[in-house]
KEKELUM-799420 format. One record per residue (C-alpha): residue in one letter; x, y, z. Coordinates in steps of 0.05 Angstrom, whole numbers, plus 5000, padded with zeros to 4 digits. Layout:
REM residues N
aXYZ...
END
This chain:
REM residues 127
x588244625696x588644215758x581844335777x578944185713x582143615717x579843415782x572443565767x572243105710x574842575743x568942695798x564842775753x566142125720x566441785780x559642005805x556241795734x559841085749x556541055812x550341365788x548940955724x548940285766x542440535807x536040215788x532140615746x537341245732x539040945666x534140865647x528341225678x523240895635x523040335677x521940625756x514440475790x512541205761x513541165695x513340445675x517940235610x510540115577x508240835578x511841155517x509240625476x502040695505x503041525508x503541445430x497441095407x493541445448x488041895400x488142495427x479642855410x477243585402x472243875433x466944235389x461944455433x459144345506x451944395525x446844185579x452343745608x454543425546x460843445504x461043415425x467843125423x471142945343x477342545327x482442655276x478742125235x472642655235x468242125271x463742605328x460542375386x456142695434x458742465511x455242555574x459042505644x460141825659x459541585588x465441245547x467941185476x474240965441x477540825513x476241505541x471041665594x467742395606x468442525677x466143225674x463543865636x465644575654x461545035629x465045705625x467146295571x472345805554x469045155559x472444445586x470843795571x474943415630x476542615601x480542095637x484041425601x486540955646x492040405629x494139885663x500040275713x498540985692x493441375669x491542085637x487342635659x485343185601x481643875605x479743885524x478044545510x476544935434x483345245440x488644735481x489344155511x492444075583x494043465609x495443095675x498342425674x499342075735x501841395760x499441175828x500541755871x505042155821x502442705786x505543105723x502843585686x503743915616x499844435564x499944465495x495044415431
END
């Protein structure tokens, strides 16, 4: 019981200590992942890729609007920085905020992302 004891009351004393560090709060607010970035990860609008061909991407948004992107070319605050043509083809897009910004290979099935702040880099799959 003693030891239980004792490890609680580390363990209480290390969250003291802990909770008064900048940014272990709250991490929201640290120079890689700036308190603005949940807000700005909501509204972003997320296309589909349709189809890929001769270096183009037919991308469509939830609001059914289509639009046929070439590399380089921008719409609705994304940029196409690349096409991968493969048996599972990629449309690679970028969005860039003010201190972060978002990397995403769209492809017919999933979307993977890679968000990255400066020189930080995170990355996460899903649909």
């Amino acid at each position: 019981m003693r030891i239980i004891m004792l490890r609680a009351a580390a363990f209480g004393l290390a969250m003291t200590v802990l909770l008064q560090l900048p940014g272990f709060a709250d991490p929201g607010t640290d120079e890689y992942y700036p308190a603005e970035e949940a807000a700005e990860r909501n509204s972003i609008v997320w296309p589909r890729l349709v189809e890929l061909h001769a270096g183009e991407a037919v991308l469509e948004w939830p609001d059914k609007t289509s639009k046929v992107l070439g590399v380089g070319d921008h719409y609705r605050e994304w940029e196409l920085v690349a096409v991968i043509s493969q048996a599972a083809p990629l449309a690679v897009l970028e969005q860039d905020f003010p201190r972060w910004g978002i990397l995403a290979w769209d492809g017919q099935q999933e979307v993977v992302e890679l968000r990255g702040p400066w020189n930080h880099v995170t990355i996460s799959v899903g649909n």
